[in-house]
N, C-alpha and C positions, 0 to 999 in steps of 0.2 A: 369405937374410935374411928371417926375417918381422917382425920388431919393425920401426917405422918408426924413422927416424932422432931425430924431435919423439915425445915420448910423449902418449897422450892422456889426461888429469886424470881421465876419468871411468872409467881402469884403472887409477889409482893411490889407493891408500886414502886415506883425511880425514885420518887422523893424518904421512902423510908431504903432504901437500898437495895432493891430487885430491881428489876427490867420491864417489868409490866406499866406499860401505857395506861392513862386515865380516861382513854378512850374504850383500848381490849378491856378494864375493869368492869368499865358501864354493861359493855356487850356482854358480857359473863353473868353481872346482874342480872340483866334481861332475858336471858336464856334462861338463869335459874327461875326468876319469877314466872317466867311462862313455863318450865316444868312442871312445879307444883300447882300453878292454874290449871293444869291438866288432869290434876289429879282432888282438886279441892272437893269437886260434888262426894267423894267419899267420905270424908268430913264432914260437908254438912249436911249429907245424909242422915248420920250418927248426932248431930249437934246444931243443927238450925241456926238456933238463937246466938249461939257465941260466933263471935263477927273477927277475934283476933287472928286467926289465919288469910281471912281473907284481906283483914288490915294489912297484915304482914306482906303481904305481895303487894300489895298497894301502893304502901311504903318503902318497898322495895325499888319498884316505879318510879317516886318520886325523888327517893336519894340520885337516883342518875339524872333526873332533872335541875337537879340542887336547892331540892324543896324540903330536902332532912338532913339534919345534921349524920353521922354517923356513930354518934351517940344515941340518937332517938332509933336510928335503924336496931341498933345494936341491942336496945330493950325491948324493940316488936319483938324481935326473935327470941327472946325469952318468955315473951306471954303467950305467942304461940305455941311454944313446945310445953308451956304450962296447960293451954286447952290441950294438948294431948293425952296428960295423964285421966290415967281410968278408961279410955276408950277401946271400941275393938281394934286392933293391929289396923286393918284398912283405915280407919279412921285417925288412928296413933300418927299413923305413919306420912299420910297426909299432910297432917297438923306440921310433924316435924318437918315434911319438905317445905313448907313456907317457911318457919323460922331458919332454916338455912338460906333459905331465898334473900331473905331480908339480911340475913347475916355476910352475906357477901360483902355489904358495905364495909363492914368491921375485916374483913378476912374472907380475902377473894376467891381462897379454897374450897371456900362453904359451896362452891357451884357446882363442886361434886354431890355432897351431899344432900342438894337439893334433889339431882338427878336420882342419887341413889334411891332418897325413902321414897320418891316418886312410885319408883320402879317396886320396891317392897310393897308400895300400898297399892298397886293394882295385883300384885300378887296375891295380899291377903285378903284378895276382895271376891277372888272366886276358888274353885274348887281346887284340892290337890292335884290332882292329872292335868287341873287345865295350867299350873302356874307356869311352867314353863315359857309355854308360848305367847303366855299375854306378857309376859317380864321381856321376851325377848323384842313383841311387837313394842312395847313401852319404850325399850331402850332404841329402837329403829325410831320411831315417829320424834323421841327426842334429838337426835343425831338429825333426822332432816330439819330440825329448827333451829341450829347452829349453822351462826353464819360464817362467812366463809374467811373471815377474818382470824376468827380465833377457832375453827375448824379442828384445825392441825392440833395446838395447842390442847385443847380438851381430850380429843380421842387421846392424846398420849398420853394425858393424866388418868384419862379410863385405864389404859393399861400398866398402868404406874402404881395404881392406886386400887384396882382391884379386888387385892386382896383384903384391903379394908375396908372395901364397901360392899361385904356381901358375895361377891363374885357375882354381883349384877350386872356387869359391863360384859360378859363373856357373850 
């Protein structure tokens, strides 16, 4: 579970009754989509031929251009996290940080969990001794692709939200 149970106002757009601008939205997108970009070669490493992850960020992409409804975003991130199942953890996990990506559209939260399984699937992609440090490099190189806009915003959420993701963010 990474969504918390109470949602927080300031992931939820003006127009349904949080605070969040349809501009920080876009940026949160973009951020997630280029998480999971970062981690997709593990994916198709494991899977080549299935293209719905990378769809997923794609589409992710283009919702912030106003090229997908958030209904169509809304269903990448369900075939995405469908090419998940079966695969090994690096490659799972991958899968599922693009269906979060895309899922942003739907629910601006998901840009945790983009970051999160990011951060999992480079973990489960090498050795125990080494996870530590590539989880912790992961979550550095993602922190330097947030912009400075929603900066503040995210890192809080990292330590907001921590405990449900893993304790990734640490």
């Amino acid at each position: 579970m990474i969504l918390p149970k109470e949602r927080d106002p300031r992931f939820i757009t003006i127009r349904r009754g949080g605070t969040l601008t349809d501009s920080y939205h876009h940026l949160l997108a973009l951020w997630a989509a280029n998480c999971a970009e970062h981690v997709l070669h593990l994916f198709e490493q494991a899977n080549s031929d299935d293209k719905r992850p990378r769809q997923a960020i794609e589409l992710a992409r283009a919702w912030v251009h106003g090229e997908l409804t958030v209904r169509q975003a809304h269903q990448a991130g369900f075939a995405s996290n469908a090419a998940a199942k079966g695969l090994p953890d690096a490659a799972k996990f991958a899968a599922l940080a693009a269906g979060q990506a895309v899922g942003v559209a739907h629910v601006a939260a998901h840009e945790l969990g983009a970051a999160a399984y990011a951060i999992r699937a480079v973990m489960a992609s090498v050795e125990e001794n080494e996870m530590d440090n590539v989880g912790r490099k992961e979550c550095q190189w993602q922190r330097d692709q947030l912009p400075d806009d929603i900066r503040a915003l995210v890192l809080d959420d990292q330590k907001l939200r921590n405990h449900l993701c893993w304790f990734v963010f640490n």
